[in-house]
C-alpha positions, 0 to 999 in steps of 0.5 A: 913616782911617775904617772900616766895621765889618759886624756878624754878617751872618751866615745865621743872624741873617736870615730863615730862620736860627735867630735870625733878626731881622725883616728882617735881609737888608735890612741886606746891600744897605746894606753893598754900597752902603756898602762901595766907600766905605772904605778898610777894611771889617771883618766879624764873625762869631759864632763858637760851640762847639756847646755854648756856654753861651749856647744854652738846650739846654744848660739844662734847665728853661729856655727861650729868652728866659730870663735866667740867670747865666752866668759871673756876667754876666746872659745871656739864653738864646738858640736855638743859633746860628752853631756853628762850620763851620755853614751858620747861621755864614756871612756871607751869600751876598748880602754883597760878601765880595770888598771885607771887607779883615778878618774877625774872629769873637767868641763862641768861648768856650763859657762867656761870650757875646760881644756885642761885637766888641771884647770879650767880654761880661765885657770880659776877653779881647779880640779883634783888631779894636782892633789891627787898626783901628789898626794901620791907622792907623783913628781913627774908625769906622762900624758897622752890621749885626745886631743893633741893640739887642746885638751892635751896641749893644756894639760901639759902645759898646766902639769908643767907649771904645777912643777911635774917633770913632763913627757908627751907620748906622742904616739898616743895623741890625735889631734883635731887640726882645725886648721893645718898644722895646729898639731906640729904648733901644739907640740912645738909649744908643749916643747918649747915650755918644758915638756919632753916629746917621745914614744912610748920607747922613749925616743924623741918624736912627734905626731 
């Protein structure tokens, strides 16, 4: 069976929320469109404590886009964003929540940030998604949502190393782009591990 994994299409990663990534919300009628086509759907949803680590107020002298060492691991520093019970962490208004069959949330310790919906950014505790997926009997897995070059990219990656035949659906990804580029570099190592780039058609591409 395959899956369609929604990444954190979440109001605070759309226009208007407080990390926003350029057009987000476009990715939501890709996933309506997509969503009737599986017999499983699985959302995730960034899931913070008000003072997770990974926000910059909680680092005086840094700013957002910063990198520190958190936990050991490289973290940049971003805006707080979808804080547990918070508009901000809601999955879209738009998204056709009536046909996600899962929702599994990531990010709930306050001292490591979780990118992934597999794992957490050291790959120390992991979340249900994997049991959850082959528990119904899923043996490969499609994957869009926000944003491209993070927490899609990981998921990726790690749904690729827990064995699941993966495609990314390219047209259903944004990305943050810090930095020029970062988007083509995460698609570039997304393929490069295994993962297959296409449209919803099917067609090999890349955004």
């Amino acid at each position: 069976m395959k899956a369609l994994i929604l990444v954190d299409i979440q109001n605070d990663f759309v226009p208007g929320g407080s990390l926003a990534v350029a057009d987000g919300d476009a990715v939501i009628a890709v996933a309506n469109r997509l969503m009737p086509s599986y017999e499983f759907v699985v959302a995730t949803q960034d899931w913070h404590p008000a003072d997770h680590q990974s926000f910059a107020r909680e680092h005086d002298g840094f700013s957002v886009g910063d990198v520190i060492k958190l936990d050991g691991l490289d973290q940049v520093l971003w805006p707080a964003h979808c804080v547990q019970g918070t508009r901000g962490a809601e999955l879209c208004a738009d998204l056709d929540r009536n046909r996600i069959n899962e929702i599994v949330r990531k990010g709930t310790d306050r001292n490591i940030d979780s990118y992934s919906g597999f794992f957490d950014n050291g790959h120390q505790k992991e979340t249900v998604l994997a049991s959850l997926l082959r528990k119904r009997g899923v043996t490969s897995v499609d994957v869009m949502g926000l944003a491209t070059d993070y927490c899609v990219k990981f998921t990726v990656l790690d749904a690729i190393r827990e064995g699941f035949a993966t495609r990314l659906i390219t047209e259903g990804c944004r990305g943050v782009e810090l930095k020029e580029g970062d988007c083509k570099r995460a698609i570039e190592e997304m393929c490069q591990a295994g993962a297959k780039a296409a449209t919803s058609e099917g067609k090999t591409g890349a955004r």
